[in-house]
N, C-alpha and C positions, 0 to 999 in steps of 0.2 A: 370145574377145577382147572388149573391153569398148569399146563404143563408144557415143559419146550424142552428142546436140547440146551440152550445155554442154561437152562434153569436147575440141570442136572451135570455142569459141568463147572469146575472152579479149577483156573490158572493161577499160581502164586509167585510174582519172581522169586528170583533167588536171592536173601540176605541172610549174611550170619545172624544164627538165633543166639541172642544176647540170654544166656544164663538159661537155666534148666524153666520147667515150665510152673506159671504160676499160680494157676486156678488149680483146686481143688481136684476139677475134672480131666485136667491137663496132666496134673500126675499120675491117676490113676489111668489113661493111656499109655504114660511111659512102662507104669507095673506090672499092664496084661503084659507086655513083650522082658523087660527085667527078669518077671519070676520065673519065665520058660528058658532063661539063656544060661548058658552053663560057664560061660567063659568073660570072668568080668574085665580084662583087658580088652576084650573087642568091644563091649559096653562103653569103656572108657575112652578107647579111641575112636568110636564112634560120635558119642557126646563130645570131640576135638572138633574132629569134622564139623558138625552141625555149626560147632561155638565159628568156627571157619570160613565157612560161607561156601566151605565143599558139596552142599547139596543145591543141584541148579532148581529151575522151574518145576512147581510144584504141580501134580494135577489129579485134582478129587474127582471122581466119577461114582456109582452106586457102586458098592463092590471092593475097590480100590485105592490106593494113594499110589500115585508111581511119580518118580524123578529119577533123574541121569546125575550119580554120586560119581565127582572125580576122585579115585585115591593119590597112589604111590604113578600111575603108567598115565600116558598122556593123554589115553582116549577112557571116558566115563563110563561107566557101569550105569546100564540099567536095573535100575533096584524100585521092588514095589513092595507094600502092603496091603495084604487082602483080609478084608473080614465080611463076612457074609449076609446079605441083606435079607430084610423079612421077607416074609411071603405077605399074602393077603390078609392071612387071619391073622400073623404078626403087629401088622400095620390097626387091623381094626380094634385090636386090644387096645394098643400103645394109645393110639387117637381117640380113644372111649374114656381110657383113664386119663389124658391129658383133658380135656372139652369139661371132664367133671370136675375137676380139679381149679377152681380159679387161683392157688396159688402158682400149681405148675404152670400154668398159662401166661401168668405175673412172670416168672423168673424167663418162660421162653422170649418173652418181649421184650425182656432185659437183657438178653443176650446172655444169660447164664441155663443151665443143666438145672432143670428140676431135682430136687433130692429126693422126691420120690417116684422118678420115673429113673435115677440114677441105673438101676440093677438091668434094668430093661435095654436102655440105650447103650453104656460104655461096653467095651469087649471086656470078657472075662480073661484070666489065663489060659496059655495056649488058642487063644479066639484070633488075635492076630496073627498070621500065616506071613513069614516071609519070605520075599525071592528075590533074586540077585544073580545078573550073568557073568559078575566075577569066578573066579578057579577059587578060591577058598573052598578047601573041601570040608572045612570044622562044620563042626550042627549047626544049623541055623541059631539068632541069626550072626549074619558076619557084620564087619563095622561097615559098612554101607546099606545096610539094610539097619542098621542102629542109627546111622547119622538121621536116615530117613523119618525114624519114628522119634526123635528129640524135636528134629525141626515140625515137624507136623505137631505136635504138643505145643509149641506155640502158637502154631493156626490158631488151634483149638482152644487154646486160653481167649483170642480177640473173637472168634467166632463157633459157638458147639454146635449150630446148625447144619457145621460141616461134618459132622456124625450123623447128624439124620442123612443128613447125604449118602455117607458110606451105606445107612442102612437101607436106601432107595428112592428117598423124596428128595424134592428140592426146593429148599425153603419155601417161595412163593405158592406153588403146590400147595407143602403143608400148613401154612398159614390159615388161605383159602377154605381146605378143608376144617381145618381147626376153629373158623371163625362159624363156620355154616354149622358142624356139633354142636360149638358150644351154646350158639342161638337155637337149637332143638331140644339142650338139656332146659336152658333157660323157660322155652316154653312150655314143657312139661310139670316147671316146679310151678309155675303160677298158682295163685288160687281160684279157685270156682267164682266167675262173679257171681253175685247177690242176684235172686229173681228178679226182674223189672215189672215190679206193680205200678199199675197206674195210678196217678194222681187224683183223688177226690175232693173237689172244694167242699170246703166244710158247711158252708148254703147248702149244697145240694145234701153231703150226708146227714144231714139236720132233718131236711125235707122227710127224707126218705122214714127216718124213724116212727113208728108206729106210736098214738099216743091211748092211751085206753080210753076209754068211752066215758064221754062227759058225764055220764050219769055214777059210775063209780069214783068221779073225784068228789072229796067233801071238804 
């Protein structure tokens, strides 16, 4: 299995995110953190920011999204989103039902979220955790910590690999892994070949048969 540090780290520059997010899976990111925030103006200016290009350089690590959001003051806020990576037996579930799965496997190669490994991979609500070293003393999150998760909603529309990341792998990693299962399941469904009898020319099994005693034929 192939694993590196660059393979577990992704830099994004910084460009306005052009409109809210468009996969499927893209919004349902935006919603784990939506449904837990209590203040839809900081939502709103948040989603400004993003449309902005107020979020600089992106960086995904296991665990993590963190970027430096400028507001209203000259010097940027450090602003992150954390969601919590699998464990071990997390991971051999996920990559059990994925290897079995040749559709999930299909949509990972497509660059798309399986929809049935959907419930396992995306955060739920309240699963994204935000922080931010602004003074906003409101409940989380504040609109730098919102900018953050719109623009990251785009990533994740052109790449969802970068959720397995959040969850601990990194791509090439999982791949790797994902190719060596799924050639284990493959090999287990086979069929049994067939016994290998040997061949009998038909001279010889001729030969061989017994004929009754000239004296019983008539």
């Amino acid at each position: 299995m192939i694993t590196t540090r660059e393979d577990r780290r992704r830099t994004f520059e910084s460009v306005p995110s052009d409109g809210d997010a468009a996969s499927w899976w893209g919004r349902a990111w935006v919603s784990a953190l939506e449904r837990t925030a209590r203040d839809p103006a900081r939502l709103a200016r948040g989603r400004a920011y993003a449309a902005e290009g107020h979020v600089e350089a992106v960086t995904v690590t296991p665990g993590r999204i963190v970027a430096y959001v400028r507001g209203t003051r000259a010097r940027p806020y450090r602003t992150e989103l954390a969601l919590a990576p699998f464990d071990a037996a997390g991971w051999d579930e996920l990559l059990e039902a994925a290897a079995a799965d040749p559709a999930a496997l299909a949509a990972l190669l497509e660059r798309e979220v399986p929809q049935s490994l959907a419930g396992r991979i995306l955060p739920g609500p309240g699963e994204l955790l935000p922080r931010c070293s602004c003074p906003d003393p409101a409940r989380p999150p504040c609109k730098h910590a919102a900018a953050l998760c719109y623009r990251a909603a785009r990533l994740l529309d052109e790449d969802p690999f970068l959720l397995l990341l959040l969850r601990g792998r990194g791509e090439r990693e999982l791949l790797d892994e994902l190719g060596r299962r799924n050639a284990a399941h493959a090999a287990r469904e086979q069929p049994a070949a067939a016994p290998d009898f040997p061949g009998v020319p038909a001279r010889a099994a001729l030969a061989r048969t017994t004929l009754p005693p000239r004296s019983l034929i008539h």
